[in-house]
C-alpha positions in Angstrom: 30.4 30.8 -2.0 29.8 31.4 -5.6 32.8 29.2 -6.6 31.1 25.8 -5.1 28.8 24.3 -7.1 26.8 20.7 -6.0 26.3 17.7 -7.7 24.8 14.5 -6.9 26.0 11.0 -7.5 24.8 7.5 -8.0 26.5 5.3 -6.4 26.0 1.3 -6.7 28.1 -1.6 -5.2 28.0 -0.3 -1.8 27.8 -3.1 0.9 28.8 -1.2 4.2 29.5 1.6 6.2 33.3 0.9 5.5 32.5 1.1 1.8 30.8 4.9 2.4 34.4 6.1 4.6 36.3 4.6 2.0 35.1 6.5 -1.0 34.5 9.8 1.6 38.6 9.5 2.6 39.7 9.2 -0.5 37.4 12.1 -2.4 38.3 14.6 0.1 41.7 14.1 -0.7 41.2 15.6 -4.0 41.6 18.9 -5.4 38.4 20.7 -5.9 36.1 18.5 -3.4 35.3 20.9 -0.8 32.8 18.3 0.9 31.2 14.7 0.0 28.2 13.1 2.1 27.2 9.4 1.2 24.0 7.6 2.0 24.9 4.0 2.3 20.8 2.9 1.4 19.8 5.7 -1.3 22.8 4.8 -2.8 23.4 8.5 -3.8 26.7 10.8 -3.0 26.6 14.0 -2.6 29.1 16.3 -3.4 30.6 20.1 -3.0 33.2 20.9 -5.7 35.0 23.9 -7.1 33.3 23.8 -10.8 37.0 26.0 -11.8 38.9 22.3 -10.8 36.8 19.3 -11.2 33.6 18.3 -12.9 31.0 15.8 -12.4 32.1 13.3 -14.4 35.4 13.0 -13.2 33.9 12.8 -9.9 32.6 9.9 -10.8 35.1 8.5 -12.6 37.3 9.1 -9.4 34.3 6.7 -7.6 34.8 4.3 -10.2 38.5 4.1 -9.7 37.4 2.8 -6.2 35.5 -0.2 -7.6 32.4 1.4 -7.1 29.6 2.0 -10.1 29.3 5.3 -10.2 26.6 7.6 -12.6 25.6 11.5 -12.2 22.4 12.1 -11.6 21.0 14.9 -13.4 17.6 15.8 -11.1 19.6 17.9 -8.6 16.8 18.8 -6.7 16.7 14.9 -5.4 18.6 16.8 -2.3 16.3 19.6 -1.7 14.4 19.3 1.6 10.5 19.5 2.0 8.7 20.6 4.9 4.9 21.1 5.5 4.0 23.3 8.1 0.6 24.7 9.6 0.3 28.5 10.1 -2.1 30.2 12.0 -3.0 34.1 12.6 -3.5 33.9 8.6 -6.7 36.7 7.9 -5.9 37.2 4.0 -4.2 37.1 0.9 -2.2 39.7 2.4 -0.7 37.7 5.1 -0.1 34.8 2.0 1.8 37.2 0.3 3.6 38.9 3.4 5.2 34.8 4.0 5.9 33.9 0.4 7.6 36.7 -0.4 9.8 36.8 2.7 10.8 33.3 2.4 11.4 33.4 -1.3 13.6 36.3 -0.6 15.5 34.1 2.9 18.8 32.4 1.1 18.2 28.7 0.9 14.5 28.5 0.4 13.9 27.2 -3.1 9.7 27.0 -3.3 7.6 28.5 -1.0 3.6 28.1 -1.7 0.9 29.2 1.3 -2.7 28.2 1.2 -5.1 30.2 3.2 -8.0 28.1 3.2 -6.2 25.0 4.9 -3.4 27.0 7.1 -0.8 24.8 5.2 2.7 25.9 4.1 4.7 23.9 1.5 8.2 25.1 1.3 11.2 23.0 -0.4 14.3 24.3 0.6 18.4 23.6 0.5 19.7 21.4 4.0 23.1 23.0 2.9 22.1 26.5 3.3 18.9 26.3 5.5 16.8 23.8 7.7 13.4 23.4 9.5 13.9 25.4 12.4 15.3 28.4 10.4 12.2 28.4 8.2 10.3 28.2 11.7 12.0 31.1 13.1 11.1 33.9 9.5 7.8 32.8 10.0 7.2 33.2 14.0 9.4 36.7 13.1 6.5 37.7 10.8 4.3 37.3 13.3 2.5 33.9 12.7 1.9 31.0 15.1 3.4 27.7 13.3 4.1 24.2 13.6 5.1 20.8 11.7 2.1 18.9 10.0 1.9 15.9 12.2 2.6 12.9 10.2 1.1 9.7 10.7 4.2 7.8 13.3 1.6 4.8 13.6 1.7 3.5 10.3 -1.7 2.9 10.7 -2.0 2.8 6.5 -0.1 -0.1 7.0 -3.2 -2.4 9.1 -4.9 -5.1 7.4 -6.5 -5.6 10.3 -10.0 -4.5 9.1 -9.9 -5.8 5.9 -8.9 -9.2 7.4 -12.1 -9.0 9.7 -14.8 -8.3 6.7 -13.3 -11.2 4.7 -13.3 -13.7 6.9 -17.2 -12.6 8.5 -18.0 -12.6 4.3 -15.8 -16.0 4.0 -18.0 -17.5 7.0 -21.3 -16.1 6.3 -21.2 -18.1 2.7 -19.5 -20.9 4.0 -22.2 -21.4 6.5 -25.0 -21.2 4.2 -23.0 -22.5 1.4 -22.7 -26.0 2.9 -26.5 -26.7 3.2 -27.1 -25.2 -0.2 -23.8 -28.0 -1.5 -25.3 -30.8 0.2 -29.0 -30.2 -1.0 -27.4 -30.2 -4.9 -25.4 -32.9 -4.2 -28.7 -34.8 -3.0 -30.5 -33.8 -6.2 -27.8 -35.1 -8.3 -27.2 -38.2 -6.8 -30.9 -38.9 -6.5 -31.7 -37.9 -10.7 -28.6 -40.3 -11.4 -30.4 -43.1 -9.7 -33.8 -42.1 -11.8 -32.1 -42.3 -14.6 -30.9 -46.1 -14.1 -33.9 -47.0 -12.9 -35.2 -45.6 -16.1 -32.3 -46.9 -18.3 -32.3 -50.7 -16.7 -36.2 -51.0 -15.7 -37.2 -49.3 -19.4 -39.8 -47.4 -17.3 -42.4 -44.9 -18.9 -41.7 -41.1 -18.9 -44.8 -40.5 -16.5 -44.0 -43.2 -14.5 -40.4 -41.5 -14.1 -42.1 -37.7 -13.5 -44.8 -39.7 -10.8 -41.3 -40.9 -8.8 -39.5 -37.8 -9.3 -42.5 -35.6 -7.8 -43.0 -38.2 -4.9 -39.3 -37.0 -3.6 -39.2 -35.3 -0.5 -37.4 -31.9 -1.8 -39.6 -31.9 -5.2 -42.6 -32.0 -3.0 -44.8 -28.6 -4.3 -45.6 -26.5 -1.1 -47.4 -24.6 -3.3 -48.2 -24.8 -7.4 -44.3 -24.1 -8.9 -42.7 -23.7 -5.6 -41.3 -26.8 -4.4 -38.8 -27.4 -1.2 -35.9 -27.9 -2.6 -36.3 -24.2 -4.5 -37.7 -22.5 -1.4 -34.9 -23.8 0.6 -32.2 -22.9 -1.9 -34.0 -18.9 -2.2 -33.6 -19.1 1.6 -30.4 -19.9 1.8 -29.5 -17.6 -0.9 -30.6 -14.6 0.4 -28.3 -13.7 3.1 -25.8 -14.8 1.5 -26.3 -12.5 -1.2 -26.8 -9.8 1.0 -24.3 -10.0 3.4 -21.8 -12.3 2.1 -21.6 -10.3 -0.9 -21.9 -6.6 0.5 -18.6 -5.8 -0.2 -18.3 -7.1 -3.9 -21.4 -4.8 -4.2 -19.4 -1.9 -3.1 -16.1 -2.3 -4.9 -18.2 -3.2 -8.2 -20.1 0.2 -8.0 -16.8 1.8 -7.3 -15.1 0.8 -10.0 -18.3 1.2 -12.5 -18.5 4.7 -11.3 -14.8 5.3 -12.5 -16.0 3.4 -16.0 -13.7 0.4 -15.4 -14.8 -2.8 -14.9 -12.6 -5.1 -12.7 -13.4 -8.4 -11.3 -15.5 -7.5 -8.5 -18.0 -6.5 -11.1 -17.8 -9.8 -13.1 -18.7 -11.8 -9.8 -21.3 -9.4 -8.9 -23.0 -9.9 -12.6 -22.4 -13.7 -12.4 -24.2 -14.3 -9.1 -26.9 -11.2 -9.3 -27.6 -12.7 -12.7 -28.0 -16.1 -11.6 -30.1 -14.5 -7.9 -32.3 -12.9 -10.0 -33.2 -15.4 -13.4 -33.9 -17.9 -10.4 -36.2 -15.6 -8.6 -38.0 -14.8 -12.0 -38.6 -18.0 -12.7 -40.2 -19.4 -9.2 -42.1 -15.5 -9.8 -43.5 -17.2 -13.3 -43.9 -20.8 -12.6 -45.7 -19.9 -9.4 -48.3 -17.6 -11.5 -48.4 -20.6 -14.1 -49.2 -22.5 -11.0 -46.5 -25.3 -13.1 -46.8 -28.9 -12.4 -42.9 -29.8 -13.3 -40.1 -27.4 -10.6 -38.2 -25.0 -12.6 -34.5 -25.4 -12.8 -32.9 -22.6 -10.8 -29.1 -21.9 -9.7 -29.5 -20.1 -6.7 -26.6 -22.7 -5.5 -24.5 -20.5 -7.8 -23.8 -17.2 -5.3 -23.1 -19.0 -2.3 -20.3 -21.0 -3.8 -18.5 -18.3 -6.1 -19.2 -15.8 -3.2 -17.1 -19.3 -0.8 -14.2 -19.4 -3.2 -13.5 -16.0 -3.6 -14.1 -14.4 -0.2 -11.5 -17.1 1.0 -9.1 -15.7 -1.8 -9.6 -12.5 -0.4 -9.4 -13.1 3.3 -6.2 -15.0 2.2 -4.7 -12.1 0.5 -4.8 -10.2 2.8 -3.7 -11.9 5.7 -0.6 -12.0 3.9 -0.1 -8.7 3.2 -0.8 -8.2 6.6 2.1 -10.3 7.7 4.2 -7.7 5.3 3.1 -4.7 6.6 3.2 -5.7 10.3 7.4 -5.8 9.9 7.2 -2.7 8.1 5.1 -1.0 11.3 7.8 -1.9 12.9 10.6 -0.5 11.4 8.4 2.2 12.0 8.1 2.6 14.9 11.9 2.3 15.4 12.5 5.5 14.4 13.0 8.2 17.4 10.0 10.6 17.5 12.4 13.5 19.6 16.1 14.7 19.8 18.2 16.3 22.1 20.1 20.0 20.4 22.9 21.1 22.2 24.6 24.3 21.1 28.4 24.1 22.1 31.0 27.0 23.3 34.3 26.7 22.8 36.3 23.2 24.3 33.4 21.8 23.4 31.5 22.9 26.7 27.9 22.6 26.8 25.3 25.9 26.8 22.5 24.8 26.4 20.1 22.1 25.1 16.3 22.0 23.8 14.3 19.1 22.9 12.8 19.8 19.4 10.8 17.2 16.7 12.6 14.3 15.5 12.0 16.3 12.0 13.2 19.7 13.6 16.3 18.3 13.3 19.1 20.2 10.8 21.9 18.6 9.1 24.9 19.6 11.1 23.6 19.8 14.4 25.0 18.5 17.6 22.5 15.6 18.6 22.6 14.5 22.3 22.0 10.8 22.9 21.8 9.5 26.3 22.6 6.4 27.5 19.5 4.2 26.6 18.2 6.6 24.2 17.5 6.1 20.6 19.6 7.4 17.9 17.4 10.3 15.8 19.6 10.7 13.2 22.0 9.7 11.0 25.4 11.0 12.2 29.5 11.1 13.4 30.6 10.7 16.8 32.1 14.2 18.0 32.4 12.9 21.4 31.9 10.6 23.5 32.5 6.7 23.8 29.7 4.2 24.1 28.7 0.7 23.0 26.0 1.1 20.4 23.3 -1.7 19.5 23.0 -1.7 16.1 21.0 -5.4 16.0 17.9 -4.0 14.7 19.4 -2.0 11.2 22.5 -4.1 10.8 21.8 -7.7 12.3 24.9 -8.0 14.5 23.9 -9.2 17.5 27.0 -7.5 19.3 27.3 -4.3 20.7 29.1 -2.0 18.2 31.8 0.5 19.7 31.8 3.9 19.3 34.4 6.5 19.6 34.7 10.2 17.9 34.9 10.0 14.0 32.4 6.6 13.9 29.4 6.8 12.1 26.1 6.3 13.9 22.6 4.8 12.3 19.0 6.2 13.4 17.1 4.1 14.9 20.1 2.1 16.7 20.3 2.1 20.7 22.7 3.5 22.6 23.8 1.5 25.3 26.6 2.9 28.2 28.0 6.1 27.8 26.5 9.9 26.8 27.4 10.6 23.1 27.4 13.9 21.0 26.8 13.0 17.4 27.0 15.7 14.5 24.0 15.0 11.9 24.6 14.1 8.2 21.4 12.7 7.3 18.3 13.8 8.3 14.6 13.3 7.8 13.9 11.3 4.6 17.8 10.5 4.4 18.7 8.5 6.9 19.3 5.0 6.8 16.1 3.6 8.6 13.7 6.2 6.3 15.4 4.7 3.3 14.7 0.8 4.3 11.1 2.0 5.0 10.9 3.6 1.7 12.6 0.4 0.4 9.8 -1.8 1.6 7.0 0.3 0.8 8.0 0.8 -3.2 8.5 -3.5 -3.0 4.9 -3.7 -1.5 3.2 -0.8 -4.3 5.3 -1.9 -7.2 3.6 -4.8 -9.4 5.6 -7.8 -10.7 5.1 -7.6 -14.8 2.8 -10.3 -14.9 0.3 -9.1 -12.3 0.5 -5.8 -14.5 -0.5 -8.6 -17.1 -3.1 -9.3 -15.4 -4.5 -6.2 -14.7 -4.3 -5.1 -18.2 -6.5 -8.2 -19.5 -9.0 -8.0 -17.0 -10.1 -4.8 -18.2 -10.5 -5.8 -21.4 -12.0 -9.8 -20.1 -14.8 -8.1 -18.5 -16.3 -6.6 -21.3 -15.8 -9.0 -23.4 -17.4 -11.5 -21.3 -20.3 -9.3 -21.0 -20.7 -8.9 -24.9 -20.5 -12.6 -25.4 -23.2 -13.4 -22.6 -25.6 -10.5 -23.9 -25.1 -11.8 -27.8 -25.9 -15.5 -26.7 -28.9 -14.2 -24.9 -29.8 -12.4 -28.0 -29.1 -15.4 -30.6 -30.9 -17.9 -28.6 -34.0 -15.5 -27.9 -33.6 -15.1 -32.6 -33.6 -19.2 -32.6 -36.6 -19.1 -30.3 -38.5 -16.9 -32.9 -37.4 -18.8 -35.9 -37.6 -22.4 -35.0 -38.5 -23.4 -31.3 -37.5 -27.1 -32.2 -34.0 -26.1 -32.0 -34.3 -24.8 -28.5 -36.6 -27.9 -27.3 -33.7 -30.4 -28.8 -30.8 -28.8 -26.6 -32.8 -27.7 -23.6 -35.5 -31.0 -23.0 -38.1 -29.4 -20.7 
């Protein structure tokens, strides 16, 4: 009627389902209330009132008498119900039109829109006044063939599993080359400390120091400028440039072809930069046919590519472990229910099995003994034991008798139950945890926001100090090479 108007609440303090009847038993005691719904996990009320006898606010001041905080939310469409359907038989604009306009003009339907191209329907619409089925049933009336969009019930989103796989085969493949590359610098250094004792305590010449360093196995020269130790390093290099660093290649070019520059692209310039310089200079001292081994850092990829590949792997075996108890709260939720229509005495008709989604607020829901509960609902007849373990955590058997509340997603143990829905779809308690846990997972704590921020502007910045030391030293080179031959002693 025109004299009901609907307003939504906020509700916060809410611990239970006793907490939800107690503020329903005592609002519909009021004058004005014509009807009030609570969801115990959106923390939201909503409520039918005569505007001529009550207003919002004291709605929620009545709410707040109860102990409860209570705020009026202003976006009333937070209620409205979505639904995305595929339609077929479409030929033309014509047909587009023919559905808009007939479900605009069907009471209830707040936003129709109908793309040809993809056979897709997106319709928002009031539960109060209209549901799924409804909206079904104007369109099959027009004609059309149509059905739900099937949404994704495996939360296969959710599965790390993939990403866990490449960054551990990334992780090994460095590691295993890594450790030869670690060992053969760690060699090097010990041996050059040794040199340099020997040089220090025995006072020996500088030729007689280069005639013992060139005598050592890995500066042996397989050819002129190329000795082992270098070949062996490029060797190891190589694959795992290639394959331990394959992804980092990808994500860097991903993120320079949306012109930002995260950190994937700062370990990609670090270890290209360091692949290539090497290569270059074996390229040169080989054409120079040099006497005295270059100094090169292919031992530079393999190890940042080590580190940060384990990082990775790490990561996301962890978020994983997250998402895994998310998948299955998932797949908790019933995928089918059970309509009844009843006659008078509450005497059964007749009964259809329709989509979990399919479902209106307000319908009779059948649950058999051992079934799943698909909805959020009130017990309208019927007594069973209900086990609720899996929403609630009590490891008892709950009873249930007409006038109890009932959670989706619970199991119903011993007896047949007819349950009236209240919350449907995206409402009920279960979709609301899920949602829950997925905002937890998406949002960002402040600092890793932080974080974020900065290393936008770190990359850069690195990148402009790097390229004006390259440029300064390359001036210093020009002007006075002394300079450079007193820090860098050849």
């Amino acid at each position: 009627s025109k004299t009901i108007s609907k307003c939504y609440v906020q509700v916060t303090g809410m611990t239970c389902a006793s907490c939800v009847a107690n503020i329903e038993r005592n609002l519909r005691r009021e004058d004005g209330i014509h009807s009030i719904l609570v969801a115990l996990m959106a923390g939201k009320a909503e409520v039918r009132y005569n505007p001529a006898v009550i207003h919002p606010a004291a709605i929620a001041e009545l709410i707040r008498e109860l102990g409860f905080g209570a705020t009026v939310m202003e976006n009333c469409g937070e209620g409205d119900g979505i639904l995305e359907l595929v339609v077929r038989g479409m030929t033309c604009a014509s047909c587009v039109h023919k559905i808009e306009s007939t479900l605009m003009k069907t009471n209830g339907v707040l936003y129709c829109s109908v793309a040809l191209a993809t056979n897709k329907a997106h319709i928002k619409y009031d539960p109060e006044a209209i549901g799924p089925r409804d909206v079904i049933q104007v369109i099959q009336d027009l004609g059309f063939t149509t059905s739900l969009v099937k949404k994704d019930r495996s939360a296969s989103h959710l599965d790390h599993k993939q990403e866990i796989r490449q960054w551990k085969r990334s992780f090994v493949v460095s590691l295993v080359f890594c450790i030869p590359v670690m060992g053969l610098m760690i060699y090097m250094m010990v041996m050059d400390s040794q040199l340099s004792d020997a040089h220090t305590h025995r006072n020996m010449s500088r030729e007689d120091m280069e005639t013992l360093h060139s005598s050592m196995v890995l500066e042996y020269q397989l050819l002129p400028g190329l000795s082992v130790m270098n070949l062996l390093s490029f060797l190891l290099c190589v694959p795992v440039q290639v394959f331990g660093g394959w992804h980092f290649y990808i994500q860097a070019s991903r993120a320079l072809r949306h012109n930002t520059a995260n950190m994937d692209v700062l370990v990609v310039l670090a270890t290209s930069i360091a692949f290539l310089y090497s290569f270059i200079i074996l390229l040169v001292a080989m054409a120079e046919r040099a006497k005295v081994n270059p100094v090169t850092f292919f031992d530079t990829p393999p190890m940042l590519f080590v580190f940060i590949s384990l990082g990775r792997w790490l990561e996301h075996v962890a978020k994983g472990k997250t998402s895994e108890a998310l998948a299955r709260l998932i797949s908790l939720q019933a995928t089918e229910a059970t309509i009844v229509t009843l006659g008078p005495d509450n005497v059964l008709l007749s009964e259809e099995q329709v989509d979990v989604e399919l479902v209106q607020r307000g319908d009779i829901v059948k649950v058999v003994p051992g079934g799943k509960f698909p909805v959020d609902g009130r017990v309208i007849e019927g007594h069973s034991m209900v086990d609720e373990s899996l929403i609630t955590g009590e490891a008892m058997p709950v009873t249930k008798k007409p006038g109890n509340t009932v959670i989706a997603g619970s199991i119903n143990q011993n007896g047949s139950l007819l349950i009236s829905a209240t919350h449907v779809g995206a409402d009920t308690t279960l979709s609301q945890i899920v949602k829950l846990v997925e905002e937890a997972q998406t949002s960002k704590a402040p600092i890793q926001q932080f974080a974020d921020k900065l290393s936008g502007y770190f990359v850069p910045f690195i990148v402009a100090v790097s390229v004006v030391t390259l440029f300064a030293w390359i001036v210093i080179g020009f002007v006075d090479f002394e300079i450079v031959e007193k820090y860098f002693l050849v």
